[in-house]
N, C-alpha and C positions, 0 to 999 in steps of 0.2 A: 274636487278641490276642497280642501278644508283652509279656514281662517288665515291661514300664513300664507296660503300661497301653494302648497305643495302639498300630493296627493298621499293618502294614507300607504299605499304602495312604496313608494319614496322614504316615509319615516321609517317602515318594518324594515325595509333595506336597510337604513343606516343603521337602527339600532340591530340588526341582524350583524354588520360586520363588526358593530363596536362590542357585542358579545362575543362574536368570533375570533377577536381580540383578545377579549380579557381571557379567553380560554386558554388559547396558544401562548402567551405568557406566561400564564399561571403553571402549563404543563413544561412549559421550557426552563425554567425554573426549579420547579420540583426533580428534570431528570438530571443525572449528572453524564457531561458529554466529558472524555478526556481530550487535550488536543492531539492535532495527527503528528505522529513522529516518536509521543512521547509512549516509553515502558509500559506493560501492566505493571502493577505492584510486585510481582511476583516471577517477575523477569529478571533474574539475573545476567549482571555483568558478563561477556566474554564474546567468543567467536563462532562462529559456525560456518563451514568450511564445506558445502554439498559441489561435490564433482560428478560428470557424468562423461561416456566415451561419445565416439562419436559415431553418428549410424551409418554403418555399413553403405557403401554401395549409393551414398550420394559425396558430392565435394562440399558443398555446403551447410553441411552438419557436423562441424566436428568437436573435438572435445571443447568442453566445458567447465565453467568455476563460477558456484556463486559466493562470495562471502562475506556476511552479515554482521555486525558488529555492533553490541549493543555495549555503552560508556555512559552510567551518569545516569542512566534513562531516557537514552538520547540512539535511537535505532538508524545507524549508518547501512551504505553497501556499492558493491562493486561487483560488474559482470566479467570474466576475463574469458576472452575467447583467442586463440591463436597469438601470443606474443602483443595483444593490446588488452587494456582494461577499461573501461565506460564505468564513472560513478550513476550508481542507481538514484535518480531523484522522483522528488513531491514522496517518498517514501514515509505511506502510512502504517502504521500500529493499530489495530483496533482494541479496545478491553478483552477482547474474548481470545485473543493473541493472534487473529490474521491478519495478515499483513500483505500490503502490493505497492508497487512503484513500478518506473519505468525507466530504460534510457535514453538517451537521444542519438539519433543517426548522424553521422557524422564522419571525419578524418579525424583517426586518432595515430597521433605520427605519419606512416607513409601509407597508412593500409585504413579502407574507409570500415566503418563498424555501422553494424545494421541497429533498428527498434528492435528491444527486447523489453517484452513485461515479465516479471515478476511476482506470482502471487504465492503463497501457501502459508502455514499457521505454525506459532509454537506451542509446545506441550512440553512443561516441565523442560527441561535440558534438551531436549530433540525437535529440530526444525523440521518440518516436509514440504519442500514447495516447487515449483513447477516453471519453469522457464517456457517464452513463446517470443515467434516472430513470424512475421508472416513467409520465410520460404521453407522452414521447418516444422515438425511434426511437433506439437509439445512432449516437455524432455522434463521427467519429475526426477524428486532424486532425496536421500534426506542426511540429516549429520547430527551428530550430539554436541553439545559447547563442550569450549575449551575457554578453560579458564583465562583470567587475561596477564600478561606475564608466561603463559605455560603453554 
């Protein structure tokens, strides 16, 4: 025990996390995080439209639509499967242009709609990215924008 009461174990501990602090601060600060949803710089405005069929030889895989909508620097989307469509939410952007969301299960009108995620990246004007849920095989697929208005 030293003078105060508390053992030198005890101080290096505390000054141990209050450095640990001022680290992580300092480096959280220095990085720049973008928020999730929002554009790269370099993401242009418009639509991307990736369709895929439906696989052969089972009933619950069938055609597909994912289409992605990027307004303002504001990255929307919507999954359409068989006569329903599920908005894509928590729908991330990262800086490097990948991107993932999901939708939720649910009744949509009279016909129930499964989880579906959502991931794949842009590059320039061309999306690639990959639909999944759990009673199908994942289903990639990719599309170039379309302007908005066009």
């Amino acid at each position: 025990m030293d003078s105060k009461g508390g053992t030198p174990f005890r101080r290096a501990s505390r000054f141990t996390l209050a450095a640990l602090f001022v680290t992580l601060t300092s480096v959280s600060s220095v990085l720049a995080v973008e928020p999730a949803g929002t554009a790269p710089a370099n993401l242009a405005d418009g639509t991307w439209t990736v369709q895929g069929r439906a696989i052969q030889g089972t009933r619950r895989c069938g055609d597909w639509l994912v289409r992605l909508t990027n307004s303002g620097g504001r990255l929307s989307g919507v999954v359409s499967l068989a006569r329903s469509s599920v908005p894509i939410q928590n729908l991330t952007l990262n800086p490097d242009g990948s991107f993932s969301g999901a939708t939720r299960a649910g009744l949509t009108g009279s016909r129930h709609a499964r989880a579906y995620k959502v991931s794949g990246r842009f590059s320039g004007d061309t999306v690639n990215l990959t639909l999944e849920d759990n009673m199908c095989p994942p289903r990639s697929g990719s599309a170039v924008r379309q302007a908005r208005g066009g």
